[in-house]
C-alpha positions in Angstrom: 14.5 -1.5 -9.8 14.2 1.0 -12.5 13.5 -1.1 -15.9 14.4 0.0 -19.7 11.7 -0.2 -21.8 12.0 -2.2 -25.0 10.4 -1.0 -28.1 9.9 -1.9 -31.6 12.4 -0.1 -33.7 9.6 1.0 -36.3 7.8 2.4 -33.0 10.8 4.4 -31.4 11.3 6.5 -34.8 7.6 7.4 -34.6 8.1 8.3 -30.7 10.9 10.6 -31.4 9.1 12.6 -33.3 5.8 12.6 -31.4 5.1 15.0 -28.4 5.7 13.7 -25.3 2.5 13.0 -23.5 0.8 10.6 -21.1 -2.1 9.8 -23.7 -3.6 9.0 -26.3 -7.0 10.6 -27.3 -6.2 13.2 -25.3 -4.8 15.8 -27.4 -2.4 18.3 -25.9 -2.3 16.6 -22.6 1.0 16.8 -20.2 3.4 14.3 -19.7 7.1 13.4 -20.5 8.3 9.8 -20.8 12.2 8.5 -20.8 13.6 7.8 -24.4 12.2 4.1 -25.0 15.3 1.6 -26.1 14.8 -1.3 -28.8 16.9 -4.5 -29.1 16.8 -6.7 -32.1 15.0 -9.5 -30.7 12.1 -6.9 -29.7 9.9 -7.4 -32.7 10.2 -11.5 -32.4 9.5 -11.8 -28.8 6.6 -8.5 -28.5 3.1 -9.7 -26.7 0.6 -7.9 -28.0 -2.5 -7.0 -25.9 -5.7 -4.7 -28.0 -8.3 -4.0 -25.4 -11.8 -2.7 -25.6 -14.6 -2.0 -23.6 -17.6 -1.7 -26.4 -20.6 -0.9 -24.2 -19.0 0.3 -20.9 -22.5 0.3 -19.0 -21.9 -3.8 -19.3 -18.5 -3.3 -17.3 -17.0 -6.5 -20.0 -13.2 -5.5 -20.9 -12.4 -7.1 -24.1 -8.8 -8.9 -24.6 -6.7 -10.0 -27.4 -3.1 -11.3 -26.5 -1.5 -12.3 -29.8 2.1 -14.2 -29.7 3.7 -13.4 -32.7 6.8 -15.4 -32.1 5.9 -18.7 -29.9 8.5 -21.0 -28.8 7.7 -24.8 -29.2 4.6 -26.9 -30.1 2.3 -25.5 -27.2 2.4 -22.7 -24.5 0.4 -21.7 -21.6 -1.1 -18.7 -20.7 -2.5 -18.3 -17.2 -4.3 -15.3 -15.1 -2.3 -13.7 -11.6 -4.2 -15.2 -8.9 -2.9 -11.9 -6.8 -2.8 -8.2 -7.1 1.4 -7.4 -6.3 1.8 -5.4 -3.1 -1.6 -6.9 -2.1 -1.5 -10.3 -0.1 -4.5 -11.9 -0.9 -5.5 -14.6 -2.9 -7.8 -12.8 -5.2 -8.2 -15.8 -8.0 -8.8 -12.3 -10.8 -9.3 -16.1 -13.3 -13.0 -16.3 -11.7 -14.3 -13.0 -13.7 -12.3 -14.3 -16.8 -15.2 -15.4 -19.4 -15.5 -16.8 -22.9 -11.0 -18.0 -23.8 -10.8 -19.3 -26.9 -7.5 -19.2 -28.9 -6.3 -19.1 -32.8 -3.1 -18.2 -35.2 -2.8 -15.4 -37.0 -4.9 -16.3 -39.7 -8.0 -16.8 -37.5 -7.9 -20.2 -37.5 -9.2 -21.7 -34.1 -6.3 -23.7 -32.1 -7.0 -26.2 -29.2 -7.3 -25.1 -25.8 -7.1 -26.8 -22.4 -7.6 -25.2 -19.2 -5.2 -26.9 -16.7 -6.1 -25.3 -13.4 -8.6 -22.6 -12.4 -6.3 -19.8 -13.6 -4.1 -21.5 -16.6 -4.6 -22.6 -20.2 -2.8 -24.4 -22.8 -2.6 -23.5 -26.4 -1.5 -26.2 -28.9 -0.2 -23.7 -31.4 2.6 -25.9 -33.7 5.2 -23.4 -33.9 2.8 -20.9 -35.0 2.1 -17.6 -33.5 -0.9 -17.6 -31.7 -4.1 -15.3 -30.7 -5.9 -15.7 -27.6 -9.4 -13.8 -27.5 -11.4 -13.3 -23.8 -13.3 -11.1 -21.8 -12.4 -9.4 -18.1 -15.7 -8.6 -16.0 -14.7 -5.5 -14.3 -17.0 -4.7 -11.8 -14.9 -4.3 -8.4 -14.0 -0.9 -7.5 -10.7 -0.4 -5.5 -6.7 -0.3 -6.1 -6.0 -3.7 -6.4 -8.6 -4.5 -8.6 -10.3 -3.3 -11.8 -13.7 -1.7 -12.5 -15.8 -0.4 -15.8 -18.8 2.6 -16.0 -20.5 4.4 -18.2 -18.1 7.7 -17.1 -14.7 6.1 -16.0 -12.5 3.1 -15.7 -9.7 1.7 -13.6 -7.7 -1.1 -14.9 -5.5 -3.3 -13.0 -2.8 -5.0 -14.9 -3.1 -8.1 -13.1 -6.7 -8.7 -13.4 -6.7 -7.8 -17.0 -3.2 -9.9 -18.8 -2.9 -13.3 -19.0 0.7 -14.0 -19.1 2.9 -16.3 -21.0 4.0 -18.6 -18.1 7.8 -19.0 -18.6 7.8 -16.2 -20.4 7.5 -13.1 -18.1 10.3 -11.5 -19.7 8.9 -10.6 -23.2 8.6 -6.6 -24.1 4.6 -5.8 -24.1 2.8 -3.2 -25.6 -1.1 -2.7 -25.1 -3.2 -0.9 -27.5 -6.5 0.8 -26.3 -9.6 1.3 -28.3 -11.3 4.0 -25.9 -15.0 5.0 -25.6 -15.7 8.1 -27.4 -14.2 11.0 -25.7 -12.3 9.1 -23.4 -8.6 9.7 -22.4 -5.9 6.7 -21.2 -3.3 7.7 -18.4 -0.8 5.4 -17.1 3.4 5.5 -15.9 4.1 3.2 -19.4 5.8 4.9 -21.7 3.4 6.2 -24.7 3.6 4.8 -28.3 1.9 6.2 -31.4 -1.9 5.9 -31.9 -4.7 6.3 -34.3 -6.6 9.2 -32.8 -9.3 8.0 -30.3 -6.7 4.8 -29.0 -4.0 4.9 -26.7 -0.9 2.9 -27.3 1.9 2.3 -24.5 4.7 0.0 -24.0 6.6 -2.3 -21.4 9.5 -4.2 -20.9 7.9 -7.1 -19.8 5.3 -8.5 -17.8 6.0 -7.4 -14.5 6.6 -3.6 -15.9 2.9 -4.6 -17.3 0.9 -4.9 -14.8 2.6 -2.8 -12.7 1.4 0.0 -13.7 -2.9 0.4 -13.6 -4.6 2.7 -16.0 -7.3 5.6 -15.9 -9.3 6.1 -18.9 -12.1 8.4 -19.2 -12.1 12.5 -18.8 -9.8 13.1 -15.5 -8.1 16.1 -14.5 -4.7 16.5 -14.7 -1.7 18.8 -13.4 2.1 18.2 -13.4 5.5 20.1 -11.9 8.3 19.1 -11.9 11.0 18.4 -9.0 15.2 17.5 -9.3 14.4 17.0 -13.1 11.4 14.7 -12.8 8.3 15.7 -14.0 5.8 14.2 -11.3 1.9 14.3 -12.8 -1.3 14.4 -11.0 -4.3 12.4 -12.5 -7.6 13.0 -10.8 -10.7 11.2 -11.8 -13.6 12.2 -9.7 -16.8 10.2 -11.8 -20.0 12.1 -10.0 -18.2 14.9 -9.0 -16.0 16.1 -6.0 -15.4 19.0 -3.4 -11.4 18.4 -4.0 -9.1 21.9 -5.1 -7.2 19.9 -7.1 -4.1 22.6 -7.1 -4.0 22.5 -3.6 -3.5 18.9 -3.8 -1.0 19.4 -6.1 0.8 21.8 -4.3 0.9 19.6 -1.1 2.2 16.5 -3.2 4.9 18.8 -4.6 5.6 19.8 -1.1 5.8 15.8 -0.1 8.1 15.1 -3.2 10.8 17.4 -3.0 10.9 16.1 1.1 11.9 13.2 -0.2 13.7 14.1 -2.9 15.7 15.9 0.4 15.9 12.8 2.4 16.7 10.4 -0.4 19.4 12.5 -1.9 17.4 12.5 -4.9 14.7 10.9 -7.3 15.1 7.4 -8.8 13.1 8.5 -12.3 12.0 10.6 -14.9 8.8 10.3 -14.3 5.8 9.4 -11.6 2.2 9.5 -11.5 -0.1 9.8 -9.3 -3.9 8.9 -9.5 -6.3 9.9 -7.2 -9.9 8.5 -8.0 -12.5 10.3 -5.6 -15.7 8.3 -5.2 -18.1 6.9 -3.0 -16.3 5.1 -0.6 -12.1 5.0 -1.2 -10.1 2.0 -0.2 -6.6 3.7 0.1 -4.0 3.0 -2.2 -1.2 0.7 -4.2 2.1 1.8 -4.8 4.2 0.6 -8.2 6.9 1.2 -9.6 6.5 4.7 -11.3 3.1 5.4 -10.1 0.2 4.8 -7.4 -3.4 4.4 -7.4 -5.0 6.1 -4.8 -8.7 5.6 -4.2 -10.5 8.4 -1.5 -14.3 9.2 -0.6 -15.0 12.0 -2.9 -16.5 14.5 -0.5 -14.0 14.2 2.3 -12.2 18.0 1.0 -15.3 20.0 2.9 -12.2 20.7 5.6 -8.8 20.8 5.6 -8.3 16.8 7.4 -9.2 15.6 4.1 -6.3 17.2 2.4 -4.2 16.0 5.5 -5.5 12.3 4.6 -4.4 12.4 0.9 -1.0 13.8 2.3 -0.7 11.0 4.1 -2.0 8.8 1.9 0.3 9.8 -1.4 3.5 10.2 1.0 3.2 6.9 1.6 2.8 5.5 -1.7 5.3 7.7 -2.9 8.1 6.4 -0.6 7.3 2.9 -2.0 9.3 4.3 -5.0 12.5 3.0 -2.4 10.9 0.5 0.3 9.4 -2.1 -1.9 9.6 -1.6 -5.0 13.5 -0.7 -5.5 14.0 -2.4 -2.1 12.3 -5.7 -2.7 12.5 -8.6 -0.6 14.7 -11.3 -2.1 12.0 -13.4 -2.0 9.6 -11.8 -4.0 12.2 -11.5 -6.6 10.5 -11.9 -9.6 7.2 -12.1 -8.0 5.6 -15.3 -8.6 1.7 -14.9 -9.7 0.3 -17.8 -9.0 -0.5 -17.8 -5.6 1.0 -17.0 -2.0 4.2 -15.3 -2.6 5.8 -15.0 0.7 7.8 -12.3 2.3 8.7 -12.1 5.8 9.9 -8.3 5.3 6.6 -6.7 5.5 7.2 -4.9 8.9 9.9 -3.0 6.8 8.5 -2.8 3.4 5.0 -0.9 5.0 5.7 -0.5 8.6 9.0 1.6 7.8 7.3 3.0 4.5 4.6 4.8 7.8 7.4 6.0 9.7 9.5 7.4 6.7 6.3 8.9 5.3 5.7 10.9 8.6 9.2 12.1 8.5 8.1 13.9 4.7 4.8 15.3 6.0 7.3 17.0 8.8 10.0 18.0 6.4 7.1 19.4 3.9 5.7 21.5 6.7 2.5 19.7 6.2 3.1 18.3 10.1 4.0 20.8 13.1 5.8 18.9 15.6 3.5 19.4 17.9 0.6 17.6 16.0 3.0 15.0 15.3 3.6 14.3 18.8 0.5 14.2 19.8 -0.9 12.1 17.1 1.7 9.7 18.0 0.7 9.8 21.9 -2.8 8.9 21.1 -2.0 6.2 18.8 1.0 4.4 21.0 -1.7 4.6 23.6 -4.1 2.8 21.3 -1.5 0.7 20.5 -1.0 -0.5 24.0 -4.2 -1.9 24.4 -4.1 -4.2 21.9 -3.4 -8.1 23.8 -2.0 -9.5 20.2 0.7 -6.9 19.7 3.5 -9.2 21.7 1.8 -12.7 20.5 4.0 -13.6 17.7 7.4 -11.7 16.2 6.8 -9.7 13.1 8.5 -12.0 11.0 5.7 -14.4 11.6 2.7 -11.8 11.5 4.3 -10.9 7.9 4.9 -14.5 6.7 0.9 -15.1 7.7 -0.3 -12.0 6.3 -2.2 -14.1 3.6 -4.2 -15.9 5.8 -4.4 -13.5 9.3 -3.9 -9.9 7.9 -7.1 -10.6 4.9 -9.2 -13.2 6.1 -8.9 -12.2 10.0 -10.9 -15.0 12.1 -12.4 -13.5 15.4 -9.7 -14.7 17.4 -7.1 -12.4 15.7 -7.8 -9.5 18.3 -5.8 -11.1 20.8 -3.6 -12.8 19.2 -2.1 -10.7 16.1 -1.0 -6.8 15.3 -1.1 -4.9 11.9 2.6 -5.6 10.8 2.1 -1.7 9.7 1.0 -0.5 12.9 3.7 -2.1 14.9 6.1 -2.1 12.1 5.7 1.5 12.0 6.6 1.7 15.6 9.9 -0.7 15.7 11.0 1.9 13.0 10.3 5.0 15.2 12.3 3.4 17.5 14.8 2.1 15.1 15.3 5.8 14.2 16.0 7.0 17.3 17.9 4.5 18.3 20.1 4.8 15.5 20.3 8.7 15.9 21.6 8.2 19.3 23.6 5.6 19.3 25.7 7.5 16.2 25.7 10.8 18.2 28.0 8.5 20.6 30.4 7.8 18.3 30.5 11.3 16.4 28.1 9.7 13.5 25.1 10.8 12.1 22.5 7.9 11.7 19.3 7.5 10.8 16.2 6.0 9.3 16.6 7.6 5.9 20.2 6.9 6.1 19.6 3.5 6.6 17.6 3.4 3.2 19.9 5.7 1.4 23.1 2.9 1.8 20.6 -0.2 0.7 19.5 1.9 -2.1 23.3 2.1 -2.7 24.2 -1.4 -2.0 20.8 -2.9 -3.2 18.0 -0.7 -5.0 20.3 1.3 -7.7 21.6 -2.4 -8.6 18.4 -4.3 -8.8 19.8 -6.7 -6.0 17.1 -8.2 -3.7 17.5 -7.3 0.1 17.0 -9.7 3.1 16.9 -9.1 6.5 20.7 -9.4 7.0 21.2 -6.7 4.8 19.1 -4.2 7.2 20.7 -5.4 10.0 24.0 -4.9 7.8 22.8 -1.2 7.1 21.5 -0.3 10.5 24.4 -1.6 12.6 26.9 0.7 10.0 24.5 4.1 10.5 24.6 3.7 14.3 28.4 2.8 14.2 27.9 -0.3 16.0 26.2 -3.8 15.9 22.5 -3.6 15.9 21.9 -7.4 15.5 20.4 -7.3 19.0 17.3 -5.3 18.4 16.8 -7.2 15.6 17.2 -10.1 17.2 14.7 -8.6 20.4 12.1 -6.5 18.4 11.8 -8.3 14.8 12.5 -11.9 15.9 11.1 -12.4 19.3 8.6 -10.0 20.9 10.1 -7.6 23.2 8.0 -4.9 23.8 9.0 -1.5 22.2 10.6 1.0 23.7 9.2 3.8 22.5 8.5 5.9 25.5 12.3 5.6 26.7 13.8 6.4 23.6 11.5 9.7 23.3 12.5 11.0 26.6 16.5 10.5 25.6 15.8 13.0 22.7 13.9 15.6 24.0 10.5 14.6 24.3 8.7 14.8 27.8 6.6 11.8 28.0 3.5 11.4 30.6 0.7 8.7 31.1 -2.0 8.7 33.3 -4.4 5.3 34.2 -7.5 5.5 32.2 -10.6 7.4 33.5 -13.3 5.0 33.1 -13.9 1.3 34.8 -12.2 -1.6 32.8 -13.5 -4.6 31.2 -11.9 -6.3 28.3 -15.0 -6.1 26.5 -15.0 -5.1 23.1 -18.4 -4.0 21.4 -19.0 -3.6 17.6 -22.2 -0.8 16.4 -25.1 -3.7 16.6 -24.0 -3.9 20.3 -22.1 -7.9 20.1 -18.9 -9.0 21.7 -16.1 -8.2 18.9 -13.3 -9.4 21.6 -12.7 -10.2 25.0 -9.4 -9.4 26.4 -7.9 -12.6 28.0 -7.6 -12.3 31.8 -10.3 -9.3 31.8 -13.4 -9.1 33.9 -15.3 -9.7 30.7 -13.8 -13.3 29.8 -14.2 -13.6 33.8 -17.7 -13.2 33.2 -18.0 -15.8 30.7 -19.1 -14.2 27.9 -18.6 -15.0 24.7 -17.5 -13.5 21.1 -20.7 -13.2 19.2 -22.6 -12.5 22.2 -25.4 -9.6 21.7 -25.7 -7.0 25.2 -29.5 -5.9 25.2 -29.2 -4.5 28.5 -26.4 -3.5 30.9 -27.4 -3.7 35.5 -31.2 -3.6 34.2 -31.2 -0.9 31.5 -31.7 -1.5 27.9 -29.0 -0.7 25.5 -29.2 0.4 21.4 -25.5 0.0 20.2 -22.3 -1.0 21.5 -21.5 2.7 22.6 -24.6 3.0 24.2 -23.5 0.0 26.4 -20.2 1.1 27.2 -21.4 4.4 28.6 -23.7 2.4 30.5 -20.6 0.5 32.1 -19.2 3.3 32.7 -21.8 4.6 34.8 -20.4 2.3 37.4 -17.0 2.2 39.4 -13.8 -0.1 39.5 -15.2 -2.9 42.1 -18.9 -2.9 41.3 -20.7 -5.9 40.1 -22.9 -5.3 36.9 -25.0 -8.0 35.3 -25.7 -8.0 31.7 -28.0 -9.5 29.8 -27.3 -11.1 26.6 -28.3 -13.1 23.3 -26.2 -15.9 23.0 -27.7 -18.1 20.5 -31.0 -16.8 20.5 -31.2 -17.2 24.0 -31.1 -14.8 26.8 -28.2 -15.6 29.7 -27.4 -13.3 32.4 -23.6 -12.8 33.1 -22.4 -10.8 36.6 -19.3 -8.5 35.4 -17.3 -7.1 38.2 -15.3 -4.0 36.9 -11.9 -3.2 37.5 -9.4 -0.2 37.2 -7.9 0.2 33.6 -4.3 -1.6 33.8 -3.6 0.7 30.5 -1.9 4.4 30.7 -2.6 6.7 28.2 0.2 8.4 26.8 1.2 12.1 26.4 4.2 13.3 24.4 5.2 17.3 24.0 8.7 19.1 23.7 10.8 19.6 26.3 12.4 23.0 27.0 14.8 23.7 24.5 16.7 25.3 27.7 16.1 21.3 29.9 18.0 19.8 26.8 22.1 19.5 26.7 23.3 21.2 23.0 23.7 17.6 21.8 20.1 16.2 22.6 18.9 19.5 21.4 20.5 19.0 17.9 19.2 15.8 17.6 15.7 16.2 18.4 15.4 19.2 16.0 17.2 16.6 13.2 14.5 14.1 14.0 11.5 16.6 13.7 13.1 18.7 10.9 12.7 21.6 13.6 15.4 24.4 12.6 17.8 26.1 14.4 16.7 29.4 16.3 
């Protein structure tokens, strides 16, 4: 849902007749905002946040929240115990340090903390102050983190919020370390030179949208009249040509501009911190944090991962954050918020961010194809990818998706794996079903009507309303699948629906002896498939292989090569810590049950004109 920011009357004069930029302390840098909007009540109801970071090499983020305006005799203020689009329990209250509270006048005011993340301030009617300090030490998108050359702030590890109170404008005011520059989607406001100043509509506009500050490099172009702005912070340096980055993401953005008939802002960001490890990224509402190893550009699969990577986020503009789940409607910070849409919000996000990458020639169909072979393959080895319906693995993703237990090999799937998956097939599905009827359906259809029926009006969607959407694109009722794929756990038919478009599809048993036995690097038993000569055996998760039919073995590799020195029927005995003791267990191998697939074009001259026009639709192949 696109918001309208609310500003202080006084401030929107001053805006009008400042240049439009991203910053502040950054003189001259790009960036063009939408025309911020006051209301009367602004100035009464504005929270206030002034932040610091006085010695940056002690990572300590220094808050002040003042209330101007409170309503009653006391109010509390509490921390997000999660990071939104991130669904863990990440309790940001633990690195909270030092709350104390006071009026305007500096005068202290009694505090209570009532839980591990709230407070109450006994204020009297009076506006209030409330002064603490944020230990950022935690690199990563979901989080926040402080050094001595950059830093990445989180919103929801940073504000406390007004509880009750979401809805109040916000405006945060930066005191930055010499030299340093602040970058962020909220619109700007005046500054004294050396701060940065920007605005919200409330809350949830707040902390949805993290901040850079130091010395990053920046580029911008603009596509179908919004600018779009690359921030790229690399602290110790990278290998990364940032113009072909931003060439590629302008490539990615007009695909989807394409697809979506269209851009849903002014304005989007994207920041890209290289550094020594990169933990993906986190989409928002007019921006996305991206976080990559900083040396992975020496070849041109490092490029092809930040592709990915920003197509993805970028298409959370729609799925997610304009298409949110009813449920999650406002989002509720303090604690589990459930959704059980999260094999559409992410695993459909994967699927429509392939169908960019293709459309921005950043894909050949070819590679496509094959990538999907090898990972539907992979896919089909997995024993917990039927156990439960998606609804389910989504609904649990707070306790099974972030805090796996070693059972979850065999007994759950990535809801963005297989989600990504059920909407390959959904999109085939509905492109041939339509063809029957003279229609032309689709995937991005599909998310171009609930971004007519739903996203452009702010309306939460539910699962109903997909179903709703699908069953129009493909000109019948769809509530089957649904009802098959999404609800129970019928196994996807991906390889069927390929071969009715165009795509020749092969498989061929596995080449090496079969055992169920999963390895990690220090050689131990990760999982054991159920029913597999391994669980035969006896063995157990945790279990260490020193040696496999007599020889000694290094690493888990190392004993799987030695497995496979042997054929389907042979017993092997391996020996094993279990405990700190040695056990001997007799494995008898078996031939793989698992196919791996292969998927290439067809002919163009094997396919009928209609199944022809469809395929090169689907893989954005043109026309001869």
């Amino acid at each position: 849902m696109l918001r309208r920011p609310l500003v202080l009357a006084a401030a929107l004069a001053a805006c009008a007749a400042a240049p439009p930029a991203t910053t502040r302390g950054a003189p001259g840098a790009p960036g063009a905002s939408e025309p911020a909007r006051a209301t009367v009540d602004a100035p009464r109801r504005l929270v206030t946040y002034a932040l610091e970071i006085p010695a940056p090499t002690e990572q300590w983020v220094h808050v002040t929240m003042t209330v101007a305006r409170a309503k009653g005799l006391r109010s509390q203020v509490a921390m997000p115990a999660w990071t939104p689009g991130s669904y863990l329990v990440r309790d940001h209250a633990r690195h909270v340090d030092g709350l104390r509270a006071e009026d305007l006048q500096g005068r202290p005011l009694p505090v209570k903390q009532i839980d591990k993340q709230t407070w109450r301030v006994d204020h009297g009617l009076r506006g209030f102050r409330i002064r603490y300090r944020v230990f950022a030490d935690e690199p990563g998108v979901r989080t926040s983190h402080v050094d001595d050359r950059h830093a990445t702030l989180n919103g929801a590890s940073i504000f406390l919020y007004l509880v009750g109170e979401t809805a109040r404008p916000a405006r945060v005011e930066l005191t930055l370390p010499a030299g340093w520059q602040a970058h962020s989607a909220l619109d700007p406001a005046p500054a004294p030179a050396g701060n940065a100043s920007f605005v919200a509509p409330d809350y949830h506009a707040l902390v949805d949208a993290p901040f850079i500050l130091g010395t990053p490099e920046l580029r911008s172009f603009t596509v179908a009249s919004t600018r779009v702005e690359l921030v790229f912070a690399a602290p110790a340096g990278s290998n990364a040509d940032t113009a072909r980055i931003a060439a590629d993401l302008q490539k990615i953005v007009r695909a989807f501009a394409e697809l979506m008939g269209g851009l849903p802002l002014p304005r989007y960001v994207f920041m890209l911190v290289a550094d020594d490890t990169g933990d993906g990224g986190l989409e928002h509402a007019s921006s996305t944090l991206m976080r990559v190893p900083r040396d992975i550009f020496s070849d041109p699969t490092g490029y092809r991962r930040v592709s990915n990577l920003a197509a993805h986020e970028f298409f959370h503009l729609w799925n997610a954050k304009r298409l949110r789940d009813a449920d999650l409607t406002p989002y509720d910070y303090r604690g589990e918020d459930y959704t059980r849409l999260l094999w559409f919000s992410e695993g459909f996000t994967e699927t429509m961010e392939q169908q960019a990458l293709l459309r921005a020639g950043l894909l050949a169909p070819d590679a496509y194809l094959k990538d999907l072979a090898t990972g539907w393959s992979a896919y089909l080895r997995k024993p917990g990818r039927n156990h439960s319906p998606l609804v389910e693995l989504s609904h649990d993703a707070w306790i099974k998706a972030y805090k796996p237990s070693p059972s979850h090999g065999n007994t759950v799937i990535s809801y963005y794996e297989k989600g990504h998956y059920l909407g390959l097939c959904l999109d085939l599905e509905l492109r041939l079903r339509s063809a029957s009827h003279g229609l032309q359906g689709s995937l991005p259809g599909l998310f171009r009507r609930l971004m007519a029926s739903h996203g452009a009006r702010g309306k939460g969607i539910t699962q109903a309303d997909i179903v709703a959407a699908a069953s129009a694109e493909a000109g019948e009722a769809m509530d089957a699948f649904f009802a098959r794929h999404v609800d129970a756990t019928a196994e996807l038919p991906l390889p069927e629906l390929l071969a009715r478009i165009g795509v020749r599809v092969t498989s061929e048993a596995g080449p090496r002896p079969y055992t169920g036995l999963v390895l990690d690097p220090e050689r131990s038993v990760k999982n054991l498939e159920p029913g597999s000569p391994a669980a035969a055996a006896g063995l157990m998760l945790g279990d260490e292989v020193v040696a496999v039919a007599g020889l000694r073995v290094h690493t888990g590799d190392e004993a799987q090569l030695r497995l496979g020195d042997h054929p389907p029927g042979e017993r092997v005995e391996l020996a094993v810590f279990r405990g700190g003791r040695l056990e001997l267990r007799s494995l008898v191998l078996a031939v793989d049950p698992h196919r791996s697939f292969h998927f290439e074009l067809a002919p163009d001259a094997a396919l009928s004109p209609q199944t022809l026009g469809l395929r090169r639709a689907w893989l954005a192949t043109p026309t001869p």
